[in-house]
Structures are given as C-alpha cells and as structure tokens.
C-alpha positions as CSV (number, residue, x, y, z in Angstrom):
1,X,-154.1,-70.6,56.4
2,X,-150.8,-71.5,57.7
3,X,-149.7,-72.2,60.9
4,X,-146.3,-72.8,62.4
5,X,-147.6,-75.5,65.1
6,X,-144.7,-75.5,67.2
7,X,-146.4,-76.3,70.0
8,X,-148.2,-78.6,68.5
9,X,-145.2,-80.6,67.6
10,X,-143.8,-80.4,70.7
11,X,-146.7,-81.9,72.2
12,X,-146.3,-84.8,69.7
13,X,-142.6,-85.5,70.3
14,X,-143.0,-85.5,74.5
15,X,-145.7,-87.9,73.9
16,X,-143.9,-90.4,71.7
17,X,-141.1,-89.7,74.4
18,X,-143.5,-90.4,77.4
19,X,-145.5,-93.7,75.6
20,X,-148.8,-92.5,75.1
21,X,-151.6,-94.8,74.7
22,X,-154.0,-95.3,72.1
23,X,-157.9,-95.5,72.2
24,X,-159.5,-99.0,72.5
25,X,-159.9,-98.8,68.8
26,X,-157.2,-99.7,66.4
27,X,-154.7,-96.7,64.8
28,X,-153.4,-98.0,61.6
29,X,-151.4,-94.9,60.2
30,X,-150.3,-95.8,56.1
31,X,-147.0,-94.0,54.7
32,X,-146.8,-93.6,51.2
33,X,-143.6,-92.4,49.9
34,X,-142.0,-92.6,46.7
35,X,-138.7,-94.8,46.7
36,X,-135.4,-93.6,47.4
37,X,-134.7,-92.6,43.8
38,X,-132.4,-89.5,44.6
39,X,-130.9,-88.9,48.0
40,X,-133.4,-86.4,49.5
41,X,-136.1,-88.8,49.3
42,X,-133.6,-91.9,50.2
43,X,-133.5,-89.4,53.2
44,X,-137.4,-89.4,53.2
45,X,-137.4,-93.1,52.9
46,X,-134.7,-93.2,56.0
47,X,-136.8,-90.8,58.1
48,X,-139.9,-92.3,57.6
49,X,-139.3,-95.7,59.2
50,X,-137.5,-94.5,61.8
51,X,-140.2,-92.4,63.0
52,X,-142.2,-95.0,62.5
53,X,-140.8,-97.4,64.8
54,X,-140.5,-94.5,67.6
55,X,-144.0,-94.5,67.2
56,X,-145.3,-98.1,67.5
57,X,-142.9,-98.5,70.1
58,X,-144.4,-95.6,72.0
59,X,-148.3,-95.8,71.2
60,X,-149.4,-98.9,72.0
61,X,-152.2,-99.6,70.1
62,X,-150.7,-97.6,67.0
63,X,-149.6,-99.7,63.8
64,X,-148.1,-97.7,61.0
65,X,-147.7,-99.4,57.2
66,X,-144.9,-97.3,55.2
67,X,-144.9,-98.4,51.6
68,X,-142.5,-96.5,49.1
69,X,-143.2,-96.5,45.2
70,X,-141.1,-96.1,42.2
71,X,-144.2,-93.8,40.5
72,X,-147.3,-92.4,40.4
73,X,-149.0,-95.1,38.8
74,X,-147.3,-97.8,41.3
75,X,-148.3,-94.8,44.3
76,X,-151.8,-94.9,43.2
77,X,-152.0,-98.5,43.3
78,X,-150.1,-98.1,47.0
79,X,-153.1,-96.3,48.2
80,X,-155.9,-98.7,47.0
81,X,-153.6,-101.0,49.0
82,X,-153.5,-99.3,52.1
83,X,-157.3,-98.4,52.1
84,X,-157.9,-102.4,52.3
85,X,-156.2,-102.3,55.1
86,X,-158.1,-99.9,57.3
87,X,-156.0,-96.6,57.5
88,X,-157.2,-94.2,60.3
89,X,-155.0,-91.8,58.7
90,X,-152.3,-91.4,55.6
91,X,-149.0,-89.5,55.4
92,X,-148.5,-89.0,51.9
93,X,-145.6,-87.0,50.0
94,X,-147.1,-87.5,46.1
95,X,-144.8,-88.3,43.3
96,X,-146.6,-86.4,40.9
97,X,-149.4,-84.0,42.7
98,X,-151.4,-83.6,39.7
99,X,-151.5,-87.6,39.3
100,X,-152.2,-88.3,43.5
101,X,-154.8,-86.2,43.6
102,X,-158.2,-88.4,42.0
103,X,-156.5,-91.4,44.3
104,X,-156.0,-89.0,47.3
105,X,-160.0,-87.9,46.9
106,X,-161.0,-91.7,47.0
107,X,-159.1,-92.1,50.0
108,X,-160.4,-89.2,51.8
109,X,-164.1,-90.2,51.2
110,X,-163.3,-93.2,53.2
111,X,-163.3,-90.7,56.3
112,X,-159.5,-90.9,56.5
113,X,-157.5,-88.0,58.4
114,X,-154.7,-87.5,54.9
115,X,-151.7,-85.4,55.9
116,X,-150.0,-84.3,52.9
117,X,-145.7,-83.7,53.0
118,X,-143.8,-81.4,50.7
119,X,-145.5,-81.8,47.5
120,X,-148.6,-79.4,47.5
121,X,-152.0,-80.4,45.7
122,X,-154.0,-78.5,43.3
123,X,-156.9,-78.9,45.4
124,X,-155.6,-78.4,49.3
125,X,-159.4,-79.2,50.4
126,X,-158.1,-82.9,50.4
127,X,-155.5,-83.0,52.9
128,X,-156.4,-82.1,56.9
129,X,-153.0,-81.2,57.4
130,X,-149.7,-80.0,55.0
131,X,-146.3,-80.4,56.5
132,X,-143.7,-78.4,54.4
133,X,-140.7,-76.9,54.1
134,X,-140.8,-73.2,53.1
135,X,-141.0,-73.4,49.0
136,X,-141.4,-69.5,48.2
137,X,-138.1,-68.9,51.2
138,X,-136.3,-71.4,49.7
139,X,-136.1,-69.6,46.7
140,X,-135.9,-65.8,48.3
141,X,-133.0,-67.4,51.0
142,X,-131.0,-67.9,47.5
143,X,-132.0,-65.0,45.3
144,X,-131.2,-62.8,48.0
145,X,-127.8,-64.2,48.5
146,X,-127.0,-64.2,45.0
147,X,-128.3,-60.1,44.7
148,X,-126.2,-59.3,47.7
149,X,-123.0,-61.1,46.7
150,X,-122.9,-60.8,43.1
151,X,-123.7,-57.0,41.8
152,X,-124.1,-57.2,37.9
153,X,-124.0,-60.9,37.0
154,X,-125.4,-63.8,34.0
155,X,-126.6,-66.4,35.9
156,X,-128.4,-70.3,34.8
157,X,-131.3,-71.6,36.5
158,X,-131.8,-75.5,36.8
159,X,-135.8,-76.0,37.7
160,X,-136.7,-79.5,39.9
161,X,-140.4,-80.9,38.0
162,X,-143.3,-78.7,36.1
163,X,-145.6,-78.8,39.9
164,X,-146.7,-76.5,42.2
165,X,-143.5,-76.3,44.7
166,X,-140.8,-76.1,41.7
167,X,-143.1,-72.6,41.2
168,X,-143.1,-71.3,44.5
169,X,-138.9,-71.8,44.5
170,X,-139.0,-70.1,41.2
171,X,-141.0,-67.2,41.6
172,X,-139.5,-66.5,45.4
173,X,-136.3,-66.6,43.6
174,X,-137.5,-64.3,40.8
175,X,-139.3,-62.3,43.1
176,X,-135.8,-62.0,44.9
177,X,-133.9,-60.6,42.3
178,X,-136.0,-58.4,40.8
179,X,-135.2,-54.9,40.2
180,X,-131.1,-56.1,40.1
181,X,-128.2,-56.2,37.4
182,X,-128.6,-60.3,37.6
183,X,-129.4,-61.3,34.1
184,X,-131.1,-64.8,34.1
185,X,-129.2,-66.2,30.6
186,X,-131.6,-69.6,30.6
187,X,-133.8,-71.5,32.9
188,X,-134.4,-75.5,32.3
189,X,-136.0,-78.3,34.3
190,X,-133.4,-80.8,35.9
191,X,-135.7,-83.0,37.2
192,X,-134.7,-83.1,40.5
193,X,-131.9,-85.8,39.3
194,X,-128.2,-85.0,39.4
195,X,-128.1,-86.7,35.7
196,X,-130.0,-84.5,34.1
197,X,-129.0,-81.6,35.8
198,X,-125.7,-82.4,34.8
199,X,-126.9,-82.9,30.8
200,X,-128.8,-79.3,31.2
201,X,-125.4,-77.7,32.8
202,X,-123.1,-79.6,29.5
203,X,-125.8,-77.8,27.6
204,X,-125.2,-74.3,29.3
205,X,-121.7,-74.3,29.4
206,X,-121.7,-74.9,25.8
207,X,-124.2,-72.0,25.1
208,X,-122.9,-69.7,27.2
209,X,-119.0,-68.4,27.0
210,X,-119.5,-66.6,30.6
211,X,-121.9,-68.2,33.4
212,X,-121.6,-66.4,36.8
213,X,-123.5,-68.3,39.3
214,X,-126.1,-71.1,38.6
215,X,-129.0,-71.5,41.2
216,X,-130.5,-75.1,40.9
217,X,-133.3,-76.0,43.5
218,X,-132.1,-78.8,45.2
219,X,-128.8,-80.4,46.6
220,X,-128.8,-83.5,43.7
221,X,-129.0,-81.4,41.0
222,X,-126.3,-79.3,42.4
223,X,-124.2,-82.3,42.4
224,X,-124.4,-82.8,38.6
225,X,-124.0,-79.1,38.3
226,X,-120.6,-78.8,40.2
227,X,-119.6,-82.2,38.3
228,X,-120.4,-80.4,34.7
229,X,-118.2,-77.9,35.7
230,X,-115.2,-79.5,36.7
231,X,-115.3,-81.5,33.1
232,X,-115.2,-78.3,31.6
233,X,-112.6,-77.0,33.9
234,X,-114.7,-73.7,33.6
235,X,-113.6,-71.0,36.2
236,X,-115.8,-67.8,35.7
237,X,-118.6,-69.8,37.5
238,X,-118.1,-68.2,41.3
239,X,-121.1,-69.6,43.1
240,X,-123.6,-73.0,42.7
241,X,-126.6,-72.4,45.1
242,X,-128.6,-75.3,46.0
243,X,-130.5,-76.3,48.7
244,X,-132.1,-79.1,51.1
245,X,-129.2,-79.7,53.5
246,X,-127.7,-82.5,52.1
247,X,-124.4,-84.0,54.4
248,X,-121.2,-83.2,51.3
249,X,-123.0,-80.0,50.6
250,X,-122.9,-78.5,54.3
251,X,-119.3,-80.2,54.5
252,X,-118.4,-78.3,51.5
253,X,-120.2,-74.8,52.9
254,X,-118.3,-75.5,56.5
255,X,-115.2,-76.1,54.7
256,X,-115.3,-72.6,52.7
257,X,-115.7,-74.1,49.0
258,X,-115.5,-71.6,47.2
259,X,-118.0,-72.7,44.3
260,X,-120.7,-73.1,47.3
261,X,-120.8,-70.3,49.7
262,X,-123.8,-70.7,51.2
263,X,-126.8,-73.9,51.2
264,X,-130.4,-73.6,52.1
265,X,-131.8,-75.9,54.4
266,X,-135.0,-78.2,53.2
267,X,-134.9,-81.3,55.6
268,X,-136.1,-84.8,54.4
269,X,-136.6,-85.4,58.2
270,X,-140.2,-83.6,57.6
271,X,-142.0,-86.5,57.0
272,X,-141.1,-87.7,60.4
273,X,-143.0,-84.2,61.5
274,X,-145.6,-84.9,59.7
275,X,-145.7,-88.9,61.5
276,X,-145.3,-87.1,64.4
277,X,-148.1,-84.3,64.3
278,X,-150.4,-87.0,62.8
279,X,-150.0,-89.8,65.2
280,X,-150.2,-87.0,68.2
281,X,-153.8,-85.6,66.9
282,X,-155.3,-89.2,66.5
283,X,-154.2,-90.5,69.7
284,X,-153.9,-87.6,72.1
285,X,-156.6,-85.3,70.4
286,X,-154.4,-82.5,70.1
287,X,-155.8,-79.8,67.1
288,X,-153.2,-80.1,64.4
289,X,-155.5,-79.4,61.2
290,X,-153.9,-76.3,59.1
291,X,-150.2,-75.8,58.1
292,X,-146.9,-76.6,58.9
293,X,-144.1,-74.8,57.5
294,X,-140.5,-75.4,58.7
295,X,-137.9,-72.4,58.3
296,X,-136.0,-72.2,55.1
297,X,-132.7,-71.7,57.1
298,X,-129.5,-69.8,55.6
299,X,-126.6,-72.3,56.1
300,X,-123.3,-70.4,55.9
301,X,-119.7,-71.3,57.4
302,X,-120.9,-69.5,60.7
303,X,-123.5,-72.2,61.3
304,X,-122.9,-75.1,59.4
305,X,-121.3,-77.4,61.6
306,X,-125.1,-77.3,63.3
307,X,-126.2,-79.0,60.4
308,X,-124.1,-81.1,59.6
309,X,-124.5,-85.1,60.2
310,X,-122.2,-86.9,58.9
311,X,-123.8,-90.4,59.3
312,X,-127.4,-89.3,58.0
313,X,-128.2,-91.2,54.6
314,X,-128.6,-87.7,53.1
C-alpha cells in the first residue's frame, strides 16, 4: 500500500522546528548509508547528518548514530554494529538489496522500527516504513519526453545495477514508449558510476553510426555519457536524459543546453524524510507505517531555477 504522508511529514518537520521531547526512555536512531562513492549518495551522505543534527538538537532525549559503508559486506557488518548499540529504530538505504536483506531480518527481530530509503527489498514485510522517490515515474517522466519530442528515433539505454528500482525505471520507461517509432538500438548496465557509463557510451558510439537520444537513469552516468560524446565530437545525438536533480545538470537544463532539455528530479535529500518521519513516529506517536513516495518532478527551463542549489554537494 502506498501512501503519500504529507501530512505526516509535516507533522515531523514542525516538531523538529518546535523541540519536541522524547519519552523517559532513550531514542537511539542508527543510519546506515553507503559512502559517498558517486555524487547522489555524497548527497545522501550530506543530507543525512545534517538532519541528524536538526534532530538531536530538537529531541532531547533523541541520539542518532549515522555510519556510511563502502559495501554490502562492510554495511552488514555496520548493522551488527549498530544492534550492539541499542537502536530503537534504523534508517537504512542498502547497497545491494538482495545482500541487506538476511542482516536487515536479524535486525528486525530485535523489535526495531527499520525504515527502508530508496533501494526496495525483495521482501517489503521487513521494513515498517519505505521512503522513495518515484522509480516507475522516473522512468515514464523521461520516456514520455523522449516520445513527445523525438517522433521516429534510435535511441541507447544506460541501466544503474541488476535490483529492483533499476527495473521499475526501466519498465516505466519501456512502458512509456511503447506503441512509438523509438527504436531502442542497445541497453547496458552503467552502474550507477559516470566511469562506466562513459566505457558503455565509447562502446555505443562505436557500434552505432547514428544514436538519437540516450536515456541513462541517473545524473552521474549522464555525466560520463555527455563526456563520451564530446570525445567523439558526435553531433546526431540531440538529447541525454538523466535524472536525480543533480546542481550542473539543472544549470545546464536552466541554461537551455541543448544536449539536455529536460532532468527528472530524484532528490538525495530523502533520507532526511525518512530521519524525519522516523524520529516523528517514535517520539510524538504519530502513524507513519506504509509508503512514502516523493514526486518524480519534470525539470524543464520554465522551472529550473526552483531547483537549483548551487552550494548543495550534489
């Protein structure tokens, strides 16, 4: 079931702003996060403690431990660490789903609340709460861009990772432009990582004399993408969609670039939602079990400049 807790969140942010207090009994809330590896989780990383302090400062009685990790093993490990500490609760965004979840089940039998960020697990019966941004939308935003703007057209696809949200971006982009004249020439996993997301667009461009557009699924990737491109001073290429809302590719959409028309929002500053929502149901009692799902906003010329930070780390 989701839910789009609004209220709920509102009710958590006017308490932080008002200095709620805590119950008699201790509120230790652990953070596990991997480490700032690409920019939208050095964005995750920089939301995270910033929230963080807001909190403590705000609910006395409230301690939160965030603890970033380079892996899944090392995040698995993180837990165990946590756990000894005596977690009421645990905001976790996984590395790896598939890898988190056995850890996550531990964890959970130890009668903590376990809010889950971004990275969906196989088996949703673990978390209490899932904080999100819109996966499947993300996808549709672009796809539907791409078969409004571009008529008949060859396009490339650059995937993030082989887990559950890199599917819901691909099939509500696929869903998107079905029944079109967009031909989808090839479709490889980038890894979320402007490195290899520039190796997989070297590949393309070789392969492929004409490339109209490429849809990637993130705002790193498309940095590697665009800096392919320029190497290979290609110009048939008229549009790079990525998405997350990162600071050079919203200056770039509200300066008219030509190569990026268009970005679709995917904030890192969810985990601080997801601090947020948590810390509000421990303390205040407010019912925040279920779904959160933030928009997946269009980000065009008209609008950018209202999403554009310029002294955010992402």
């Amino acid at each position: 079931m989701k839910r789009r807790n609004f209220g709920y969140a509102a009710a958590a942010m006017v308490a932080i702003a008002t200095g709620a207090k805590a119950e008699d009994k201790p509120v230790v809330i652990g953070v596990s996060i991997p480490a700032a590896d690409h920019g939208w989780t050095g964005g995750v990383v920089y939301h995270a403690q910033r929230i963080a302090k807001a909190i403590e400062a705000n609910y006395k009685g409230v301690k939160v431990i965030v603890k970033t990790s380079p892996d899944g093993a090392a995040q698995a490990s993180a837990l165990e660490d946590l756990t000894t500490q005596g977690i009421t609760a645990l905001v976790v965004l996984p590395h790896n789903s598939d890898e988190l979840t056995n850890p996550l089940k531990k964890v959970k039998a130890k009668g903590v609340f376990i809010t889950v960020v971004d990275r969906a697990l196989s088996d949703p019966t673990i978390n209490d709460l899932y904080v999100a941004g819109n996966n499947p939308a993300l996808g549709k935003v672009a796809g539907d861009y791409m078969k409004a703007n571009l008529g008949k057209a060859d396009i490339v696809i650059i995937r993030g990772l082989p887990i559950v949200i890199d599917e819901q971006r691909q099939k509500g982009f696929a869903d998107a432009i079905k029944g079109s004249d967009i031909k989808v020439l090839d479709s490889q996993f980038g890894n979320w990582s402007r490195d290899d997301a520039f190796k997989v667009m070297q590949d393309y461009l070789t392969k492929y004399p004409k490339i109209d557009a490429v849809w990637c699924q993130d705002d790193d990737m498309a940095v590697g993408v665009l800096e392919a491109i320029k190497q290979a001073k290609r110009t048939d290429i008229k549009m790079v969609i990525g998405g997350a809302g990162m600071k050079e590719m919203i200056k770039k959409v509200a300066d008219g670039d030509k190569l990026m028309p268009i970005n679709v929002l995917y904030p890192p500053a969810m985990i601080g939602t997801a601090l947020e929502l948590t810390a509000a149901g421990l303390v205040n009692k407010i019912p925040v079990r279920g779904s959160y799902i933030l928009d997946a906003t269009l980000v065009t010329k008209d609008n950018a400049a209202e999403f554009y930070f310029p002294d955010s780390s992402f």
